[in-house]
N, C-alpha and C positions, 0 to 999 in steps of 0.2 A: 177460748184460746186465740182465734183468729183478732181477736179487740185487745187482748194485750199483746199480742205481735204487729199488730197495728200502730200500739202507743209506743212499743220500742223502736219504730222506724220512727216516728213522728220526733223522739227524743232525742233520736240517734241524728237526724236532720236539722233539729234545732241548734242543737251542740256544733256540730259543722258551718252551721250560717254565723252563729255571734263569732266564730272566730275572726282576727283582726288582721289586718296587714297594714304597717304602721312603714313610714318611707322616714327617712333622717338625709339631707342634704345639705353642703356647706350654705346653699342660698337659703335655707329654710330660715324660721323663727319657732321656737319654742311654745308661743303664742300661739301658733299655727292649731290644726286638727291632727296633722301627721299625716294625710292624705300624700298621695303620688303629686298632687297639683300644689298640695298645702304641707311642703314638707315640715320635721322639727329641723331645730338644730344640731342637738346634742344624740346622743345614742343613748343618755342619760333620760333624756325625759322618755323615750322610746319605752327604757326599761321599766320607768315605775309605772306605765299603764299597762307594760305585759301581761297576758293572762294565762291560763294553758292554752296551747294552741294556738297562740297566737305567732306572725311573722315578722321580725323587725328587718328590714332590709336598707343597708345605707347605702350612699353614693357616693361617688369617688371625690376622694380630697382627703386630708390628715384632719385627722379631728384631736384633739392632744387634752385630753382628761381618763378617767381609769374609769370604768363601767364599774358599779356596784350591782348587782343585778336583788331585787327586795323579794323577788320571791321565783319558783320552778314550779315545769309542768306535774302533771297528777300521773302519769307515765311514758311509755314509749311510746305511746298513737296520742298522746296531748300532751305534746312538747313546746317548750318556749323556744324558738327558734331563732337566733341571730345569723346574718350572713350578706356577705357584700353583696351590692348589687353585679348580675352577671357581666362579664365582659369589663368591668369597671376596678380598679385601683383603690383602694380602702383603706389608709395606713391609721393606726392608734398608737398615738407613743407617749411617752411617762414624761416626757422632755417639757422644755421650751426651750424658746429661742433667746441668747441674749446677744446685745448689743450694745454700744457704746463702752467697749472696751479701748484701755489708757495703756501706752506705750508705757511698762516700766524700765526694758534695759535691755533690746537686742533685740532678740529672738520673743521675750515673753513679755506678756502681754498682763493687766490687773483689771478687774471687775469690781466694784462693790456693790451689792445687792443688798437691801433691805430685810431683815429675816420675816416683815411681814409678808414677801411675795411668796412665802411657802407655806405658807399658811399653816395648818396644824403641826404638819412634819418638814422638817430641815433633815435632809437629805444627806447634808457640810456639818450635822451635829452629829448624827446618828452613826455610832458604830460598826462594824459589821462583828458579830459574836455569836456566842452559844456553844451545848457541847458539841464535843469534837472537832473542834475548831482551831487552827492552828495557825494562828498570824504573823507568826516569821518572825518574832519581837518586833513587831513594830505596827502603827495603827493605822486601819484600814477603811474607809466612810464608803456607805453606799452611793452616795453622788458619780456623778461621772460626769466628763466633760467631752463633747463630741465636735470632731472637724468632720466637715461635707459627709458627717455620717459614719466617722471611721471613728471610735473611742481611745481617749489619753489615757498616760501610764501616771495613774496616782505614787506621788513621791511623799516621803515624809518630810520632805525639809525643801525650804525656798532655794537651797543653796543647791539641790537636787535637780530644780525647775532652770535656774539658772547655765548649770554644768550638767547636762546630765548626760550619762554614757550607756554605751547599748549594755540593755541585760543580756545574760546567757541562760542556755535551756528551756526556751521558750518557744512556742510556733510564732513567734512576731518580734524577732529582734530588732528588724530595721524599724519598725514604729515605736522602739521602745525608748528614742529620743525627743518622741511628743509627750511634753510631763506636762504634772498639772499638783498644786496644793492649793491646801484649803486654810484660812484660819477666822473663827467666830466668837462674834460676843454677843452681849446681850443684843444688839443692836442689828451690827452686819454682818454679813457671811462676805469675808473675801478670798477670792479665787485668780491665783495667780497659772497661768500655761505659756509654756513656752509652743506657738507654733511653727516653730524652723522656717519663719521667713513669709509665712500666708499672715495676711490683715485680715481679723476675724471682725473687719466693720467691713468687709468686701465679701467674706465668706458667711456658710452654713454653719453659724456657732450654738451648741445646745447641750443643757445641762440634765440632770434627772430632776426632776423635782416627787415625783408619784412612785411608791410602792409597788406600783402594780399596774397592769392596763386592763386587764380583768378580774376579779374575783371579789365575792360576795361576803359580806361583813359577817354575815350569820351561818352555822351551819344547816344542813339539808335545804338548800337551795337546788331542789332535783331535777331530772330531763330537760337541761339546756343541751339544745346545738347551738355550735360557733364554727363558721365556717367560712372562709375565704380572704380572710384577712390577712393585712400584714400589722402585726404587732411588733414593738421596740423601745428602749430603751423604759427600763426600769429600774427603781432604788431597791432592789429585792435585798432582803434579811438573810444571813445562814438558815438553810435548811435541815436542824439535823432530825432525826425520826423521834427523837425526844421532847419536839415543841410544835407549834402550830407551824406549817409549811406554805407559808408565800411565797408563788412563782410570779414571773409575768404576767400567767394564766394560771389559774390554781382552782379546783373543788371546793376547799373548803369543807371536807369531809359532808360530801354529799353522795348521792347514786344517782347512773345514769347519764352522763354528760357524752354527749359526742363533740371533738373535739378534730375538726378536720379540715385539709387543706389550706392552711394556716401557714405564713412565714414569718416564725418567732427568733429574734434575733434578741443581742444584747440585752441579756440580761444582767444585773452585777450579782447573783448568785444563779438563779435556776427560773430554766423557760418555764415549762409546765408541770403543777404538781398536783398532785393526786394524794394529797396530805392529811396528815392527824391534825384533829381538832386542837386549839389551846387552853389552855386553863393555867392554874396559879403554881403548877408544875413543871410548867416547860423550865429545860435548861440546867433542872437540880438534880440532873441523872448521878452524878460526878463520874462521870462516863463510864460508868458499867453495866456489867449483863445486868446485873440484880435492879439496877435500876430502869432498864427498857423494860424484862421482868413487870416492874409494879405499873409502868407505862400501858402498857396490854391491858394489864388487870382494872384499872381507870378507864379506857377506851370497851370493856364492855359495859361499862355503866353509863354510855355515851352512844349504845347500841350498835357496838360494832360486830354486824351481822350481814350475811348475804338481802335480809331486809331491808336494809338500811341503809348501807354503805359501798361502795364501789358499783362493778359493773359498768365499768367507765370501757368507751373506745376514743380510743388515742389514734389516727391515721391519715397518711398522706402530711402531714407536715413539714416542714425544710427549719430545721433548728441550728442557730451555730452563734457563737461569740456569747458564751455564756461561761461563765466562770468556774460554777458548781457542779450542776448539772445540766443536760439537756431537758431530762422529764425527771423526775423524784416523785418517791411517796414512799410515806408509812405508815402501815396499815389502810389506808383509804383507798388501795390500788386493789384492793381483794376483788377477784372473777373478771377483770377487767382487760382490753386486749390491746396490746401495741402494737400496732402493725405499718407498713411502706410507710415509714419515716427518713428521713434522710439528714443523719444528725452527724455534725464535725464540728471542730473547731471550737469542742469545750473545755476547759481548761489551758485555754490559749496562753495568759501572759507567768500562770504560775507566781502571781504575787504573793498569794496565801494558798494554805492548802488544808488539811485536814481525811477525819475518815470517810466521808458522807458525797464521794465526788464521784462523776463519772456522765458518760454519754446518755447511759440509763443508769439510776441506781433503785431500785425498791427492799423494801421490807417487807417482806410478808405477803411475797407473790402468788398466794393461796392460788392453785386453777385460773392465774396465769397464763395468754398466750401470746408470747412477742414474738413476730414473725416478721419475716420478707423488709428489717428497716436496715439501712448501711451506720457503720459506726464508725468514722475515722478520726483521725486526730482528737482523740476524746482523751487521751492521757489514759482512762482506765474507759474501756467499751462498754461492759454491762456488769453490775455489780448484784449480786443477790443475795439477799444478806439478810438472813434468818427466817423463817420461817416457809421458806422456796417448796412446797408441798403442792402436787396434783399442776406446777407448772412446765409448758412447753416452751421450748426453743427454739425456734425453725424457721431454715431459710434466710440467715442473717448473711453479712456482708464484713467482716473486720479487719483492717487494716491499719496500718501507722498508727496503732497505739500505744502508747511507751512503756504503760504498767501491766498493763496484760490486756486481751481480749474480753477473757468473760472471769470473771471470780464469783467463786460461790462457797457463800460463809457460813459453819455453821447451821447449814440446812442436813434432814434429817433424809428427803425424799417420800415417797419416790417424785421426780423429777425426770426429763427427757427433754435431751439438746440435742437434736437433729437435722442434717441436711444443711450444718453452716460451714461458712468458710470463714476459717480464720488463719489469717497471715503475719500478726504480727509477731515480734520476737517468742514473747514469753503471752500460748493462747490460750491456759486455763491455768487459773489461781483453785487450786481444790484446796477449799480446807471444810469440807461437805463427806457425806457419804450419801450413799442410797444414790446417788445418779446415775441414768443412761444415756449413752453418748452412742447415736447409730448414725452413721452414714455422710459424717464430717470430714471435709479436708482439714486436717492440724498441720500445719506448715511450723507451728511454734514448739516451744518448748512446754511442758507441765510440773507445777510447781505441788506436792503436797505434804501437808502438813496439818497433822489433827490438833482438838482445843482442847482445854478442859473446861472453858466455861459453858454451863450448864444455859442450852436453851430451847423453845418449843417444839413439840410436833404436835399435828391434831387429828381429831375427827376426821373419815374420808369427808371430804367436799364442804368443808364447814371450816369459820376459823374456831371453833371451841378447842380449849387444847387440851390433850390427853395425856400430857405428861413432857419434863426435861429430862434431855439427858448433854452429857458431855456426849465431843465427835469426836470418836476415833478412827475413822478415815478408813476408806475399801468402802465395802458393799453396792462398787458402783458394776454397771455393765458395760465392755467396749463391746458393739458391732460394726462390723464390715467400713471401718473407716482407714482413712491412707493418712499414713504419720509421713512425714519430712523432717529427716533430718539434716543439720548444718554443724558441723565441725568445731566451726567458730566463732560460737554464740559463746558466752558467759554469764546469761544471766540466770537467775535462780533454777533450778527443777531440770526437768533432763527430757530429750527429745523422745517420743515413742513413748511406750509404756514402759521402759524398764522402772519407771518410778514407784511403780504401783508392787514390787518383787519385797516388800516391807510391812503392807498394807496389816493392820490388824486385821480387820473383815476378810473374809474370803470375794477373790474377786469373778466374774462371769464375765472371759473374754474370749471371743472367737470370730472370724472373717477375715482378721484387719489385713493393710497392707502397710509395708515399712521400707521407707525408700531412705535413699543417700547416707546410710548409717542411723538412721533411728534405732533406739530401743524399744526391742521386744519384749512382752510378757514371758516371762521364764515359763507357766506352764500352759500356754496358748499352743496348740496343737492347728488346726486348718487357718495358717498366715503363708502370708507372701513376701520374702524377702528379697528385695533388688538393691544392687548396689549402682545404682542410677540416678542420675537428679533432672528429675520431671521438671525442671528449671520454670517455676509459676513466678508471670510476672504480670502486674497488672498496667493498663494503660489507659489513663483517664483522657477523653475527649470528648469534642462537643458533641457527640453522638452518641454518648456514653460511656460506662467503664469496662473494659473486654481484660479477660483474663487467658493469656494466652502459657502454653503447657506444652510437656509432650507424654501422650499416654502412654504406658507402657502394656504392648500385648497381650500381655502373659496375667492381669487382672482380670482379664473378659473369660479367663478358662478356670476361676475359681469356684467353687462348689460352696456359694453362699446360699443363706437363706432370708426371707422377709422377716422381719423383725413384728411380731407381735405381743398381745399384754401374756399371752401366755408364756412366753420366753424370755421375756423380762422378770416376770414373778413375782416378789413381793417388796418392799426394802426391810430393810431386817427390824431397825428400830423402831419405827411408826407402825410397821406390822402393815400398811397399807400396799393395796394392789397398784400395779401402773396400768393405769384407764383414765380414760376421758373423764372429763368433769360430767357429763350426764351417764357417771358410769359404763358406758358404752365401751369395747372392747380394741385399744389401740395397734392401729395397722398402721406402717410404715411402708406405706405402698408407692408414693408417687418420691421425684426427686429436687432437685436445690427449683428446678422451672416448673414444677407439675406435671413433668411425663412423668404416665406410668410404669409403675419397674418391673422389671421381669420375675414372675410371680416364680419360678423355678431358681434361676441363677442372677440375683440382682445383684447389681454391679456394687463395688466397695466404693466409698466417695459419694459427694451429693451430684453427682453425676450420672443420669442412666447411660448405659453404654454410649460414650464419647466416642470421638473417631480414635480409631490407632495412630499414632504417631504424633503429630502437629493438631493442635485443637488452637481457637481463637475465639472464645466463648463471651456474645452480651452479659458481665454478670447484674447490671445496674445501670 
């Protein structure tokens, strides 16, 4: 015994020494060893010597080519690990520089490039497409063109480049007079921008050239870390859950990946995905259930299993000026967690749009945990959109979103969104059942509305699925949350819960509290109704985001209880319990900061007992 616990140290220490630590510097050479003294150049050669466990660590400077990464660690303790050097600046972008741009008439400016500088992919050829994909009639290219780093408003016509006038409905109107066209032939790509009066042979001029700045050609490329970079400008493709999913940074339908403290910007569809593999099906959905349906059924002959697939952590990154999405995935997000993200400003110019958009959107957020990220100006905050089973919600941040907060489609449950605030107009899109919603401030409105299209639930903790059904809507639980209502809102669904006074399902509602006219549950017995308005308003500074409120006294004398799986119960459809992914039994103990709640009379709101009166709360 003692000789082969001997030979397991001896193996276990062999394994530890061949691991590598390989340096990438803009002085390096390729040539090099990879050494601290003998850096590479590329991050590229870094990668094809990785091994498990090994470290590729670069230094500061922009290195502008897309990592392919040829192979992943053997697990979580022998990982391939990417990540800037500490204290140092790291940028990866999809771009290059161009220069020697010709005065055409004003304001705008002409390029003509060569199509050989793009080598395999032209960026001014490739359309942007796929299902659910909705182009506004008019054509759309992944290219994009960049001043001092601020990205142009693609026009369809030269005469658009020459005159063009501010869009409306956008988060970026006033930029929406920097245009830009393309036109290509066999030969050149010419690109025509108008930049209102900056000489981009004086300025930071730069185009997309690269798909991607991360992701791996193959799938199960497993336990990479990537960490501390800043990542930018990509000729990202539509992502819809029906075809392979290219991000900035993307899986690749592998497992494992940590993906953290990262500044993912401009993307022309979506920063990070945690996406379905491709094959000679993507895109022939003809955008229905039936066809994501036979999507699923292909994806497990591709081994899509907690084996296999997901198990990804997503956290601490700053995502913004991305079109599509912030993060995406379909089916490849299965057991994976998102967490203190900090994502805005997606779907900024609203030139195209479709079904597949949002700050977050997933598929099939099987046991699921997105927590503690803020979502603003995302046009839709977080989307969940089928197969939302054994996921949590908690401790999110929503604000200035113009489509809703959170929607969720078509999921069967059970499911639990807890402990968030959300402020924007219209904050839950239901078209779900089986969910529980405990201990939310809802400032918005609630829209619901059941489907008939027929689609999955599964196994507890597993994606195997155990049957379709249409959603008929109810079967959710409210606890102990404070609805806001607003008078003069108009947009879809109705403030409070009176919406739910229709529900097919039987609903289990009890705690809440209903301020400035919200609607209450007709048959909610232990609520609080004030005809008050808690006037929340948020204030962003350099010091953070504070949410300032006035509490009302008379919530601290309510006769709540903690919310656990035993009181939540079962959802009706899936027949599944609400518990933790390692089955374990869920308590809803702590609140929006992780004080714990009072185990007797816990306060309604993600708020443990706040002051009375006047509050001026860090939310972010």
């Amino acid at each position: 015994m003692k000789i082969f616990q001997t030979l397991i140290v001896i193996l276990s220490l062999s394994s530890t020494l061949s691991a590598r630590e390989y340096h990438v510097a803009k002085n390096g050479n390729d040539k090099n060893e990879g050494t601290r003294d003998a850096p590479f150049l590329t991050i590229q050669m870094a990668s094809n010597l990785g091994l498990p466990g090994d470290v590729i660590i670069v230094h500061e400077g922009t290195y502008r080519e897309c990592v392919v990464p040829p192979r992943g660690g053997k697990s979580n303790d022998k990982r391939i690990t990417y990540q800037a050097a500490p204290g140092e600046k790291v940028i990866i972008k999809g771009s290059e520089v161009i220069k020697y741009w010709h005065q055409h008439s004003g304001n705008v400016w002409v390029a003509v490039i060569t199509n050989g500088f793009f080598g395999e992919y032209n960026p001014y050829k490739d359309k942007i497409r796929g299902d659910w994909f909705d182009d506004k009639r008019r054509v759309h290219h992944t290219g994009e063109v960049y001043l001092n780093g601020k990205s142009l408003w693609e026009v369809e016509s030269l005469e658009k480049v020459l005159n063009p006038v501010v869009m409306k409905d956008n988060f970026d109107a006033a930029g929406s007079v920097f245009t830009w066209y393309c036109e290509t032939d066999d030969r050149y790509t010419t690109i025509y921008a108008n930049f209102q009066g900056a000489d981009p042979n004086r300025e930071l001029v730069e185009i997309n050239v690269r798909k991607s700045c991360f992701y791996p050609a193959i799938n199960n490329v497993n336990y990479l870390t990537i960490r501390g970079f800043t990542m930018c400008h990509a000729a990202t493709q539509w992502a819809p859950p029906t075809a392979e999913q290219v991000g900035l940074i993307g899986t690749n339908w592998s497992k494992g990946w940590i993906i953290e403290n990262n500044t993912i910007s401009d993307s022309k569809c979506s920063g990070i995905t945690l996406g379905k593999h491709g094959d000679e099906f993507d895109n022939t959905s003809e955008n229905s259930a039936e066809g994501y349906v036979k999507t699923i059924e292909r994806a497990y002959k591709r081994g899509w299993g907690k084996e296999n697939i997901g198990s990804h952590i997503v956290r601490g990154n700053t995502i913004f000026n991305c079109e599509q999405t912030g993060i995406c995935g379909s089916l490849g997000a299965v057991f994976s967690t998102i967490e203190n993200n900090n994502i805005y400003n997606i779907w900024t110019k609203r030139q195209f749009s479709g079904a597949e958009m949002g700050g977050i959107k997933i598929h099939a957020a099987i046991d699921m945990v997105i927590r503690k990220n803020k979502l603003s100006n995302c046009g839709r905050g977080l989307w969940l959109d089928w197969m939302a089973q054994g996921t949590r919600v908690s401790g999110n941040l929503f604000y200035n979103n113009s489509s809703d907060d959170i929607f969720v489609e078509v999921n069967h449950g059970p499911f639990l969104i807890d402990n968030n605030i959300l402020l924007s107009p219209l904050a839950i899109r239901d078209w779900s059942e089986g969910g529980a919603y405990v201990h939310n401030l809802i400032a918005g409105n609630i829209e619901l509305l059941p489907q008939d299209r027929e689609t999955p639930f599964h196994q507890a903790h597993s994606t195997k699925m155990a049957g379709l059904s249409q959603t008929k809507g109810g079967d959710n639980r409210f606890y102990n949350n404070i609805f806001v209502g607003d008078k003069n809102k108009t947009l879809p669904g109705k403030s409070g819960l009176e919406v739910y006074s229709s529900a097919n399902f039987p609903m289990v509602v009890d705690g809440n509290v209903y301020l400035n006219g919200a609607g209450k549950f007709s048959k909610e017995r232990n609520i609080l109704e004030l005809n008050v308005n808690p006037e929340f308003k948020l204030t962003e500074t350099e010091k953070g985001i504070f949410l300032n409120f006035v509490f009302p006294k008379e919530i601290m004398a309510m006769k709540n209880r903690i919310v656990t799986s035993e009181a939540l119960g079962q959802a009706k459809v899936s027949g599944q319990r609400y518990e933790n992914p390692d089955e374990t039994e869920i308590i809803v103990s702590t609140d929006y900061f992780g004080k714990k709640r009072d185990k007797i009379k816990p306060t309604a709101g993600p708020f443990e007992k706040p002051a009375k009166g006047n509050n001026k709360l860090k939310v972010w």
